[in-house]
C-alpha positions as CSV (number, residue, x, y, z in Angstrom):
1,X,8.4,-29.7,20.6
2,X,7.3,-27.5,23.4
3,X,10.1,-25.6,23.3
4,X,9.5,-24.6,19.5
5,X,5.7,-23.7,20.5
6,X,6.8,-21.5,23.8
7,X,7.1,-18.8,22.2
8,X,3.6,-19.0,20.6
9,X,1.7,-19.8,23.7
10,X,3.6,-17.1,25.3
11,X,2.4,-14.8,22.5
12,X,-1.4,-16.2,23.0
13,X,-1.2,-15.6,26.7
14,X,0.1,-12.0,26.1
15,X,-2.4,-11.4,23.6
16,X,-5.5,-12.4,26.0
17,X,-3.5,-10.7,28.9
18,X,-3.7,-7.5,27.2
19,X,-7.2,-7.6,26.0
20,X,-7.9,-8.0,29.8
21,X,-8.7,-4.2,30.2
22,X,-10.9,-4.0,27.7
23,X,-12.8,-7.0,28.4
24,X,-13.3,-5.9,32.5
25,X,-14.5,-3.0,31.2
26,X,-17.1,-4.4,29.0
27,X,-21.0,-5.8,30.6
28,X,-21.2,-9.2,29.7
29,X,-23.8,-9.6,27.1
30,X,-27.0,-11.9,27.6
31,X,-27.9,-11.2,23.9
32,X,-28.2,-14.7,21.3
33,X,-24.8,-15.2,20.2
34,X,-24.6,-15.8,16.4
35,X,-23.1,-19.5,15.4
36,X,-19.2,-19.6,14.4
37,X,-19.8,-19.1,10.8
38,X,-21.4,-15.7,11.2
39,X,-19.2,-14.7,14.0
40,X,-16.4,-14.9,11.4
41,X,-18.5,-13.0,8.8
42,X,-19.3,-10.4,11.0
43,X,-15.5,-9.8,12.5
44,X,-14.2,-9.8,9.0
45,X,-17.0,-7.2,7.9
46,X,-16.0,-5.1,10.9
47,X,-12.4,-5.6,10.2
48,X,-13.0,-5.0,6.3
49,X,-14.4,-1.3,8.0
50,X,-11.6,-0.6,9.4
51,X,-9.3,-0.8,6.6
52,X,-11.4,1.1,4.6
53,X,-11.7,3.5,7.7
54,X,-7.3,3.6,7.5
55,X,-7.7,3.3,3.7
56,X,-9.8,6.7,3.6
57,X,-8.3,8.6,6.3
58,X,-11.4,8.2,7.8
59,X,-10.8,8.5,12.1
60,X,-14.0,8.8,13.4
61,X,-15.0,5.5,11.7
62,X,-11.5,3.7,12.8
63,X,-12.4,4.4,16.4
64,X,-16.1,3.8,16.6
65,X,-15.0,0.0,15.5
66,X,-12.2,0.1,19.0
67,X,-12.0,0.1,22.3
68,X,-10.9,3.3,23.9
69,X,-7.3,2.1,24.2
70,X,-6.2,-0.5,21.5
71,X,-3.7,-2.0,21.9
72,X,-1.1,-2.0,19.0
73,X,1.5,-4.5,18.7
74,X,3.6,-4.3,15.5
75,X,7.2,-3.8,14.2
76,X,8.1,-0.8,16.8
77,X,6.6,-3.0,19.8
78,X,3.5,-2.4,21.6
79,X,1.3,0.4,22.6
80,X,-2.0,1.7,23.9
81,X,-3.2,3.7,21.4
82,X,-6.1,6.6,22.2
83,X,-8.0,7.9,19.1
84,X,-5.9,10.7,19.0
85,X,-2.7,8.2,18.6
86,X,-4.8,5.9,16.6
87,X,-5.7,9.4,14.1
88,X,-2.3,10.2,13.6
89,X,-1.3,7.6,13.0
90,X,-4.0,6.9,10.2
91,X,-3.2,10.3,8.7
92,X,0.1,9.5,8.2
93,X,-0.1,6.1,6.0
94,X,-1.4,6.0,2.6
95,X,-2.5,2.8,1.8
96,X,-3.5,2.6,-1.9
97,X,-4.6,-1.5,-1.9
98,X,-5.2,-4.2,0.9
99,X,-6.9,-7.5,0.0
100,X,-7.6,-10.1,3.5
101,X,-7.6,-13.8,3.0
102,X,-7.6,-16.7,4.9
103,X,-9.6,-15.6,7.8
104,X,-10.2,-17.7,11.3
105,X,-11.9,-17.1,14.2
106,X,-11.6,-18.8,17.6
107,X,-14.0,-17.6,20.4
108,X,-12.3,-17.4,23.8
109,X,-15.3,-16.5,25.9
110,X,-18.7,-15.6,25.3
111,X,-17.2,-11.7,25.4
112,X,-13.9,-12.1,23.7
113,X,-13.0,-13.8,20.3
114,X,-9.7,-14.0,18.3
115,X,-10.1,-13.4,14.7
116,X,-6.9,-14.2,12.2
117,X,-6.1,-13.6,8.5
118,X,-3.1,-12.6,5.7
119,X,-3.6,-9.4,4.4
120,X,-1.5,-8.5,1.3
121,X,-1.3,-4.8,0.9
122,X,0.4,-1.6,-1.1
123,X,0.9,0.8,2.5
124,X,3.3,3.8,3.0
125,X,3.4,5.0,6.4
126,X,5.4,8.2,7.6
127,X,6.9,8.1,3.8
128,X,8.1,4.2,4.5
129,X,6.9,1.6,2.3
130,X,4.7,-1.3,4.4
131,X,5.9,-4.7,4.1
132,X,3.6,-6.2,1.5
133,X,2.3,-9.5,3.3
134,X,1.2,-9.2,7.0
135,X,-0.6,-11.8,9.4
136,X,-2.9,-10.0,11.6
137,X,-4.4,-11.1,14.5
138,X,-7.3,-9.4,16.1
139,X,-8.9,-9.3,20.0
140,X,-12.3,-8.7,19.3
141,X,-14.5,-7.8,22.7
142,X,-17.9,-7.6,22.9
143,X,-19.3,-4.4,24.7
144,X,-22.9,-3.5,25.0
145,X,-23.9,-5.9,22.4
146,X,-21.5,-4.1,19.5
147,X,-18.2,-6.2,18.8
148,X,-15.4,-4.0,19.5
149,X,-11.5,-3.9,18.6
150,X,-9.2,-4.4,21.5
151,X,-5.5,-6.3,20.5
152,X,-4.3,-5.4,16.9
153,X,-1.3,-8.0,16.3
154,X,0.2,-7.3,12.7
155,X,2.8,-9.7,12.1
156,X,5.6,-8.9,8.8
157,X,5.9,-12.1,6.5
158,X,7.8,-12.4,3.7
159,X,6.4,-13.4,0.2
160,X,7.5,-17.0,-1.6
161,X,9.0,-16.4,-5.0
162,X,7.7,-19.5,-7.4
């Protein structure tokens, strides 16, 4: 069994070790820290912003919602990504639908929280269609107060014919 589930702690470990940056970087917060069900409203509001953000073109908004550096892990591998990688990027999908479902959200720390969900969406990026069903995972750190994007893990899955 803990061979089959190495590869996901490995990929959990990763994921934390990569958001390290951004967390050392960030004051801790002394504000009130909402309850778990809010948390999770109020990462999948900010995460709803920035698909509307990639969904409008809209760069400025993408990066006011991320850390200077995010850190992109998808298909190609991973990356830090500035705003200016993060814009062109943006400007060269066209994503015409995107619906999120299934949401979870696991605080690590009092600064740092993982948030999780299926997206199903209708993406072309660079004139190549998107895979249609994703699994996303999100670092989430929070920096003066305002919770901020750090890890973007967007995982391809394949859809069940009935």
């Amino acid at each position: 069994m803990l061979c089959r589930a190495l590869p996901l702690v490995l990929a959990i470990i990763t994921v934390f070790g990569s958001a390290a940056d951004a967390l050392a970087q960030a004051k801790p917060s002394r504000a009130a820290q909402p309850g778990a069900g809010s948390l999770e409203s109020t990462l999948v509001a900010l995460d709803r912003k920035l698909w509307e953000a990639v969904r409008t073109k809209d760069t400025l908004a993408f990066s006011r919602e991320t850390v200077p550096l995010l850190l992109d892990v998808g298909q190609s591998g991973a990356a830090q990504m500035s705003p200016a990688d993060m814009a062109a990027a943006i400007r060269s999908c066209d994503t015409r639908s995107y619906q999120i479902d299934s949401a979870a959200v696991i605080r690590a720390t009092a600064d740092a929280a993982v948030l999780t969900y299926r997206v199903q969406m209708e993406q072309t990026c660079g004139g190549e269609r998107q895979p249609t069903l994703n699994y996303v995972t999100g670092v989430w750190a929070l920096q003066n107060g305002r919770w901020k994007l750090a890890t973007l893990v967007v995982t391809p899955g394949q859809l069940r014919s009935r």
